[in-house]
C-alpha positions as CSV (number, residue, x, y, z in Angstrom):
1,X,-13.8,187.6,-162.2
2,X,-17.6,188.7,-163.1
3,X,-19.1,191.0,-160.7
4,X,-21.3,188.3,-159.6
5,X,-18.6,186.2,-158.6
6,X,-16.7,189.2,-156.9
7,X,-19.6,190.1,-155.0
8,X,-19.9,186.3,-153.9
9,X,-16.4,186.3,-152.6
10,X,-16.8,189.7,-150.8
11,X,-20.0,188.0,-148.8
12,X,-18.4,185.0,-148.1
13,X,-15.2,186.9,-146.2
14,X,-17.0,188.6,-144.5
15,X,-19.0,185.3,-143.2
16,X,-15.2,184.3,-142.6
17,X,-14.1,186.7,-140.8
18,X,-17.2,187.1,-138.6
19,X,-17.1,183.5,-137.7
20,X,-13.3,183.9,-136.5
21,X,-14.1,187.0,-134.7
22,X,-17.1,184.8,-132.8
23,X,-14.4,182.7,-131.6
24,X,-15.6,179.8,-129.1
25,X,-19.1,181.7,-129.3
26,X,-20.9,178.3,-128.2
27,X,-24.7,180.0,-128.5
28,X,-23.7,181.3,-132.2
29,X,-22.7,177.9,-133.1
30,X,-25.7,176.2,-131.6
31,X,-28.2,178.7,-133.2
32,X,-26.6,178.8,-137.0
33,X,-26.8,175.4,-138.6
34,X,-24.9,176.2,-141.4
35,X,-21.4,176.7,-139.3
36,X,-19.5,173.6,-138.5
37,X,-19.6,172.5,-134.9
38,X,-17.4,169.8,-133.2
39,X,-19.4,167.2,-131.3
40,X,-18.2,163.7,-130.1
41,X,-20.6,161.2,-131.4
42,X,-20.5,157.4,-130.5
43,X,-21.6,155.0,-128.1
44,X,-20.3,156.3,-124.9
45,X,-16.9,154.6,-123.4
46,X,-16.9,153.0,-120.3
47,X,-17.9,149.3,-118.5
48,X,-21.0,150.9,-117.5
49,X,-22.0,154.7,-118.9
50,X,-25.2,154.8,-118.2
51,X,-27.7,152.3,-116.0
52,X,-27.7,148.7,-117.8
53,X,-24.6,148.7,-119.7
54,X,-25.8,150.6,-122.5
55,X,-28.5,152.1,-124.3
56,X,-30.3,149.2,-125.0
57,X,-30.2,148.1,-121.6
58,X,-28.7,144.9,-121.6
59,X,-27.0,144.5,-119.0
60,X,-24.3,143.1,-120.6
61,X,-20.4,143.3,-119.7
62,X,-18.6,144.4,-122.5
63,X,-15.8,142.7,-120.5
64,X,-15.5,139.1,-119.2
65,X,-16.9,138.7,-115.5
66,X,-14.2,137.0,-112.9
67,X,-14.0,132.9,-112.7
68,X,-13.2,133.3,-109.2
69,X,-14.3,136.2,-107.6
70,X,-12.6,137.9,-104.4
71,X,-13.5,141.6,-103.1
72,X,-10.1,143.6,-104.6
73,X,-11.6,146.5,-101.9
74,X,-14.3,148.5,-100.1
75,X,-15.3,152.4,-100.2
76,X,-17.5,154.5,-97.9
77,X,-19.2,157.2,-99.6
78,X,-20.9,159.5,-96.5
79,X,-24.6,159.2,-96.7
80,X,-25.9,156.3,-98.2
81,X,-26.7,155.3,-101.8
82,X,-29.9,155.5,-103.5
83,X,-29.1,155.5,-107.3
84,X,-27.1,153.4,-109.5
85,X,-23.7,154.0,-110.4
86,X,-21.4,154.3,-113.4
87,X,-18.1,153.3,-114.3
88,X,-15.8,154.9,-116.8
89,X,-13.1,153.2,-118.9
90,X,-10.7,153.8,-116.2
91,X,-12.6,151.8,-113.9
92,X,-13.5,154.3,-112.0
93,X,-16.4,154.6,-110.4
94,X,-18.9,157.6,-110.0
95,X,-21.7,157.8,-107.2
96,X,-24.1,160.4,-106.2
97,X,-25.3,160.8,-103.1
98,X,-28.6,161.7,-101.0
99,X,-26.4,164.8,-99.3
100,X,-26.0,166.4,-102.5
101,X,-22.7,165.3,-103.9
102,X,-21.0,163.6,-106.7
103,X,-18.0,161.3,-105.7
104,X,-15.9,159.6,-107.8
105,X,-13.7,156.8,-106.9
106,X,-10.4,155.6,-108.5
107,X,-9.7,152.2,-110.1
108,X,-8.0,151.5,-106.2
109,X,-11.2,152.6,-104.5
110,X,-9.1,156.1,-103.4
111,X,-11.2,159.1,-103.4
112,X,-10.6,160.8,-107.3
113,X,-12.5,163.9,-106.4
114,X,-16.3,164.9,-104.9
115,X,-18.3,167.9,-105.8
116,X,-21.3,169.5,-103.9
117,X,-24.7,169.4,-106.2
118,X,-25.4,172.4,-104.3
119,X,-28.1,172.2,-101.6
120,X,-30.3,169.8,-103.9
121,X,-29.4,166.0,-104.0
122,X,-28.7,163.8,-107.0
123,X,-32.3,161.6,-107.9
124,X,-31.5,161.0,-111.3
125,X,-28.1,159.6,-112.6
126,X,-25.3,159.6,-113.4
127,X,-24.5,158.9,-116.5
128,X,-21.4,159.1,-118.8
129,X,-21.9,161.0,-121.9
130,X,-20.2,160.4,-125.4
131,X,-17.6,163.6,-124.5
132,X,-16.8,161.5,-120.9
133,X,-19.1,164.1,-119.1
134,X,-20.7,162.8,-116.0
135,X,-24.3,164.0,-115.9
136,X,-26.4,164.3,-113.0
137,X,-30.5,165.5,-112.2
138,X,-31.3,166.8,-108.9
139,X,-34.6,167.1,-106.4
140,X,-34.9,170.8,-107.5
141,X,-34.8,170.1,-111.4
142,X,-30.6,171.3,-112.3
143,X,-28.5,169.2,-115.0
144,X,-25.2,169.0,-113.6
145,X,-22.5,168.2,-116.2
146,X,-18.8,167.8,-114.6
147,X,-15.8,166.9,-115.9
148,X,-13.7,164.0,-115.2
149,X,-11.5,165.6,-113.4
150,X,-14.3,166.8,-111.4
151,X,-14.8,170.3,-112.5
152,X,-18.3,171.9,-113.2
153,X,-18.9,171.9,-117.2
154,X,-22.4,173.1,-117.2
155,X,-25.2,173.6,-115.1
156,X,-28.9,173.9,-116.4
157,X,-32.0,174.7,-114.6
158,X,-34.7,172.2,-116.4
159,X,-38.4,173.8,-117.4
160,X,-40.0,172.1,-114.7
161,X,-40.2,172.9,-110.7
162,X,-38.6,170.1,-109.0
163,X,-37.6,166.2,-109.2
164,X,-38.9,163.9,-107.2
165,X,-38.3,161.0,-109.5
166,X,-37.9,159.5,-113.3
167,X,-35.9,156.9,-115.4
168,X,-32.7,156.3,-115.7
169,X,-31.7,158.7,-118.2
170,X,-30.3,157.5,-121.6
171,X,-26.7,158.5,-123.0
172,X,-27.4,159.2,-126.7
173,X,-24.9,158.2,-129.5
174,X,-25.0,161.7,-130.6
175,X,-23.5,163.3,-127.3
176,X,-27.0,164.2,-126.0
177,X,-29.4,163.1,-123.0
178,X,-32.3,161.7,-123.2
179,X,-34.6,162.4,-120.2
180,X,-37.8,161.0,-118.8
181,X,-39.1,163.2,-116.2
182,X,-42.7,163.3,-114.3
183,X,-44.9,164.3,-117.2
184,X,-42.4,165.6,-119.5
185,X,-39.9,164.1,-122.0
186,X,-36.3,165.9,-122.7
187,X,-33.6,165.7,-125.4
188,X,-30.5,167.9,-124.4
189,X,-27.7,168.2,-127.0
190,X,-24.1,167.6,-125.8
191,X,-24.1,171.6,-124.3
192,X,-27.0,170.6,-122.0
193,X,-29.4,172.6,-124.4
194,X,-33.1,171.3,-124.5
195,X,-33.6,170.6,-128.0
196,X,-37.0,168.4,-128.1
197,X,-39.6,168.4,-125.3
198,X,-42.8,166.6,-125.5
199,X,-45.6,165.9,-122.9
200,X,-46.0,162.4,-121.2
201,X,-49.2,161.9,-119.0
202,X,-48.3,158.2,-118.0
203,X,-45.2,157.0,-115.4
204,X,-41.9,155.9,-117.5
205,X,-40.1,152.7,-116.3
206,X,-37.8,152.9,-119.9
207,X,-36.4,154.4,-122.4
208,X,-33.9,152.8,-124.7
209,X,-32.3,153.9,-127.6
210,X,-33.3,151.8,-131.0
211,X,-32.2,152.8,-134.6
212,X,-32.1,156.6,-134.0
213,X,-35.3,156.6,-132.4
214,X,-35.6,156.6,-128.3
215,X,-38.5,153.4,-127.1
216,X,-40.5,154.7,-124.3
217,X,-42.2,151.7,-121.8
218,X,-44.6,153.1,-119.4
219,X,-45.5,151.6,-115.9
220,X,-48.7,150.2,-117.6
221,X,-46.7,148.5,-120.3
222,X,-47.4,150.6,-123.1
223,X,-44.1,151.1,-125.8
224,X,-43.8,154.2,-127.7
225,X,-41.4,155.5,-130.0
226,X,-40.2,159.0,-129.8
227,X,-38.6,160.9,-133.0
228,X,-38.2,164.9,-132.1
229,X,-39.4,167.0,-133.0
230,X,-42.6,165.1,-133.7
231,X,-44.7,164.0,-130.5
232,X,-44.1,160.1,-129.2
233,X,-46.5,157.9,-130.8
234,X,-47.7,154.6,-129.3
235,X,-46.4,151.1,-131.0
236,X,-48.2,148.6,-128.9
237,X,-48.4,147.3,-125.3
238,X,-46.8,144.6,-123.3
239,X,-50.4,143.4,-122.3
240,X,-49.9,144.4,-118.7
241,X,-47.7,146.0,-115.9
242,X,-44.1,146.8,-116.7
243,X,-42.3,148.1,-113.2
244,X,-38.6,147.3,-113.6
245,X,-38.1,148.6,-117.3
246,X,-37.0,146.4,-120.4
247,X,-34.3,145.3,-122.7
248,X,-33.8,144.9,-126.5
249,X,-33.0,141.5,-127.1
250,X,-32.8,141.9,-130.9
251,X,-32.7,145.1,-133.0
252,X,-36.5,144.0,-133.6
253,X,-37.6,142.5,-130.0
254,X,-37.9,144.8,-126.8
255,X,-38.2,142.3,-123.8
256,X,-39.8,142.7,-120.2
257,X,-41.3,141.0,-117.1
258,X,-44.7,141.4,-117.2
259,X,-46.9,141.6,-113.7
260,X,-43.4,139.9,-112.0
261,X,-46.0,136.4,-113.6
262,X,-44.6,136.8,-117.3
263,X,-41.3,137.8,-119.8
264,X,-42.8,139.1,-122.6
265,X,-41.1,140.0,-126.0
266,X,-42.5,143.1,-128.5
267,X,-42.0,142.5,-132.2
268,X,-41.3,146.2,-132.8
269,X,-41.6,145.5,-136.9
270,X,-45.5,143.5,-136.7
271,X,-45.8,145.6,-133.5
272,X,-46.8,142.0,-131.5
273,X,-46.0,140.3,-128.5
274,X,-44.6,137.2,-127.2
275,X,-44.5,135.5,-124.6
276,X,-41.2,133.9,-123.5
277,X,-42.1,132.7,-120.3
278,X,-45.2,132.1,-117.5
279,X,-43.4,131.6,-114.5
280,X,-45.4,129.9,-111.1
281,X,-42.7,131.9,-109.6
282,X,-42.8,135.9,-108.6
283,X,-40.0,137.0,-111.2
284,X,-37.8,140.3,-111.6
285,X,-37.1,142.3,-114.3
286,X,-35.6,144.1,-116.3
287,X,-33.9,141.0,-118.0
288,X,-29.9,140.6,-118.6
289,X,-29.4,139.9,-122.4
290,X,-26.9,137.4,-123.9
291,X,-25.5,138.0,-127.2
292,X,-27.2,135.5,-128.7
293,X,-30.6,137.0,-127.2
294,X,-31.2,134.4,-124.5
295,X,-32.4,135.8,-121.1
296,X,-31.0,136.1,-117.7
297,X,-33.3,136.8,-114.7
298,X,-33.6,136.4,-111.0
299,X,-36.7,134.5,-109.6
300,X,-38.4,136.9,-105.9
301,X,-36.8,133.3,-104.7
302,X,-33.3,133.8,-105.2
303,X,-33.3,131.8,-108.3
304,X,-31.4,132.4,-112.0
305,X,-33.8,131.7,-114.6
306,X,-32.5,131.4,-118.8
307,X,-34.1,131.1,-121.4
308,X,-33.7,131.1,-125.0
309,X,-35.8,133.5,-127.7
310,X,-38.3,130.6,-127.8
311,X,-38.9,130.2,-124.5
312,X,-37.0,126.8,-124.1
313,X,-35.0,126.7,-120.7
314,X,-31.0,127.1,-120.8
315,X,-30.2,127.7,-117.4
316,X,-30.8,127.5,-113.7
317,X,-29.1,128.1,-110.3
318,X,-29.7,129.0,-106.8
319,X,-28.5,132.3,-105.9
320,X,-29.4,132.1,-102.6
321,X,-29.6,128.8,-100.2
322,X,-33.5,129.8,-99.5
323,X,-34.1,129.3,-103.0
324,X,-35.5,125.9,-102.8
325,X,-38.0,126.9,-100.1
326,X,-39.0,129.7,-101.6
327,X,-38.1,132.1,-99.6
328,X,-39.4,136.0,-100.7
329,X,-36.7,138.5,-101.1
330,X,-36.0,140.3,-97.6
331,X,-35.9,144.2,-97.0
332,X,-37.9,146.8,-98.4
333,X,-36.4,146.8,-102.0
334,X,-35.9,144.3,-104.1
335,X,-32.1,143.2,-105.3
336,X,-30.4,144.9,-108.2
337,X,-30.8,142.9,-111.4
338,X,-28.3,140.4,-112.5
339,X,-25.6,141.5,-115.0
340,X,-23.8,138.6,-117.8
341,X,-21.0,138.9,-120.1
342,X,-20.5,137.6,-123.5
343,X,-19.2,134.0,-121.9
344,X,-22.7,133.5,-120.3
345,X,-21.5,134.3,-117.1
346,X,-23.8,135.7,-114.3
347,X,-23.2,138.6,-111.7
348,X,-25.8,138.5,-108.7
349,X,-26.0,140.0,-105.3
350,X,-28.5,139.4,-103.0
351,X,-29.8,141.2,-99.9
352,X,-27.6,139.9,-96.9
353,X,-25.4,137.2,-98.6
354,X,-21.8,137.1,-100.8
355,X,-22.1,138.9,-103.8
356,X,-20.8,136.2,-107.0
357,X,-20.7,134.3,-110.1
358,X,-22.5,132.1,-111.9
359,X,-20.5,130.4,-114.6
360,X,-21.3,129.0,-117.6
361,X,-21.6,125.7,-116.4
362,X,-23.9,126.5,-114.0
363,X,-21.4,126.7,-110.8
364,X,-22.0,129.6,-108.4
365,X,-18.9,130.8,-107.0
366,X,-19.1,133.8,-103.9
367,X,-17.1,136.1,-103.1
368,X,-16.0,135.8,-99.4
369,X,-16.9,139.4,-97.9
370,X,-18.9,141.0,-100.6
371,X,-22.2,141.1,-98.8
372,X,-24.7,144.1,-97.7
373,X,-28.0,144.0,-96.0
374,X,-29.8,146.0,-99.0
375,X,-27.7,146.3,-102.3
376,X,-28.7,149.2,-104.6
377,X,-26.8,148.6,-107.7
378,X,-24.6,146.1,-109.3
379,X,-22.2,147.2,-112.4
380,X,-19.4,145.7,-114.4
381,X,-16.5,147.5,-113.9
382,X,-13.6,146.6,-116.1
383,X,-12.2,143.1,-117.3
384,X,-12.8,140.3,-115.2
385,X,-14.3,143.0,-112.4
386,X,-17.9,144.1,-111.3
387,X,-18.8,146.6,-108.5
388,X,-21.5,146.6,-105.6
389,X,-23.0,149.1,-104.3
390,X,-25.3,149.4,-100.5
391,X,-27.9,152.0,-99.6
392,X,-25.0,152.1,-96.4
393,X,-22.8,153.9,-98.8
394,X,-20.7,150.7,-98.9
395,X,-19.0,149.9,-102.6
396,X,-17.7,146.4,-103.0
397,X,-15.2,146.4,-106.0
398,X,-15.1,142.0,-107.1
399,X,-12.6,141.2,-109.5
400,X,-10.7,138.3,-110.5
């Protein structure tokens, strides 16, 4: 062996042992590149990981919804919902609650396990990670990463003050979390680490994950496209007010009701818009997505509007028996948007009235029981089952 080569060999045993003496070092591993690092990467499991489905918000049911839907049980979590909830590929359900705590319900509805967010409540979340971690922001700016089992994996005090509100946050195929916080974009790695920050002056209602780039979609209906570490840049505008947040509806179309008066699509290669459908009608967004790109949304009215990528009319139903007089949504908040499945089948719940079905004939089938006065989220939850959840603290599991 040439000295060269000797001295080579020397250097890169001692690397060796170095690196077995660092053991489970995580900070060494996260600041050297160059030394291998084991990180789950994927598209996170579970019927519903993060708000919408998935990270292009479709709101689509990876499983089919129930033909004939019957509530299977009913949970109490103490103090009232606010946020929507996630659902793991045991079925099990995770809340978070305005008395700062995380509960998680079994595929039964029995209590799994709860844990105190200490004396800060929950405003953003939760979300399912790639790893199976359930993530959590709270009011005064902590990550909270827990196991599920329940145990604390990681807690992380954010570079701002407090939380008073932001977006949904967005599960990353790489293990991370995307974050979209009151003037300031995040990207956290898998160990809760910020690794990209960038400044954002105007209100978020989005962000959806697109061919390794995060799409941002502000309140006044502006999309950008964010690539760390280089700052977001602006792609275009929907042409007005975006409230409810949007949808891909093709790896090239981001799709969203415009003003409640419009559903707009956004050519993200031309960098145009669209418009699906002017509606005489006060409509809600953010849209559900079949697989063939057709839209599913709810009318203020209580009625299920489709539509194909052209704009041509493939369904509509009354979800409500108002619909016809054109009644305005009661309460203070409007209903949670309406998830579909692959079948073309359509979960609602409106304020007041049976949660249910509509089936891909266009039959609406209820399910006796599964009714709250102000409904805060709706979720698949496992084949041929979808959850509802009150601002009572009331879950509704409907399955087949």
């Amino acid at each position: 062996m040439s000295k060269s080569a000797l001295s080579a060999a020397v250097t890169l045993a001692l690397l060796a042992a170095f690196a077995a003496s660092s053991g489970s070092e995580a900070r060494a591993e996260r600041i050297d590149p160059t030394l291998p690092v084991q990180r789950s990467v994927g598209t996170p499991a579970g019927a519903q990981p993060m708000y919408r489905v998935d990270a292009a918000r479709t709101g689509r049911s990876k499983t089919p919804l129930p033909t004939a839907p019957r509530v299977l049980w009913r949970a109490r979590v103490t103090g009232g919902l606010d946020l929507p909830v996630a659902v793991d590929a045991r079925r099990h359900v995770i809340a978070a609650s305005p008395m700062s705590q995380l509960v998680e319900l079994d595929e039964n509805g029995k209590l799994a396990w709860t844990l105190k967010t200490g004396s800060s409540a929950p405003v953003l979340g939760p979300v399912i990670t790639t790893n199976g971690t359930r993530v959590v922001i709270t009011a005064n700016a902590e990550l909270w990463a827990v196991a599920p089992n329940g145990t604390l994996r990681t807690k992380r005090s954010l570079p701002i003050s407090s939380v008073r509100s932001g977006v949904p946050p967005l599960a990353a195929r790489d293990g991370g979390v995307v974050l979209g916080l009151p003037g300031t974009l995040l990207y956290l790695d898998a160990s809760g680490d910020i690794q990209a920050r960038a400044k954002q002056i105007d209100a978020l209602v989005s962000l959806v994950e697109q061919g390794g780039r995060t799409l941002i979609v502000t309140e006044r209906g502006d999309v950008l496209e964010w690539k760390p570490p280089r700052e977001p840049t602006k792609l275009g505008s929907f042409g007005g007010r975006v409230d409810e947040g949007a949808a891909l509806s093709s790896p090239n179309h981001l799709t969203a009701v415009v003003d409640h008066e419009r559903l707009v699509d956004f050519k993200l290669s031309s960098k145009t818009r669209h418009i699906r459908l002017s509606s005489t009608d006060r409509i809600q967004g953010p849209p559900a997505i079949l697989a063939n790109g057709e839209t599913r949304l709810a009318s203020f009215a209580g009625v299920l509007l489709g539509h194909d990528r052209t704009g041509i009319e493939t369904a509509r139903a009354e979800l409500e028996p108002s619909a016809t007089a054109g009644a305005s949504v009661p309460g203070l908040f409007l209903p949670p948007p309406l998830v579909v499945d692959e079948k073309g089948r359509v979960a609602f719940v409106r304020p007041g009235l049976d949660a249910g079905v509509v089936l891909e004939t266009g039959e609406s089938k209820a399910a006796a029981g599964a009714a709250c006065g102000d409904p805060v989220a709706l979720a698949p939850a496992g084949p041929g089952r979808f959850v509802v959840a009150c601002r009572s603290g009331l879950i509704v599991m409907v399955g087949q």
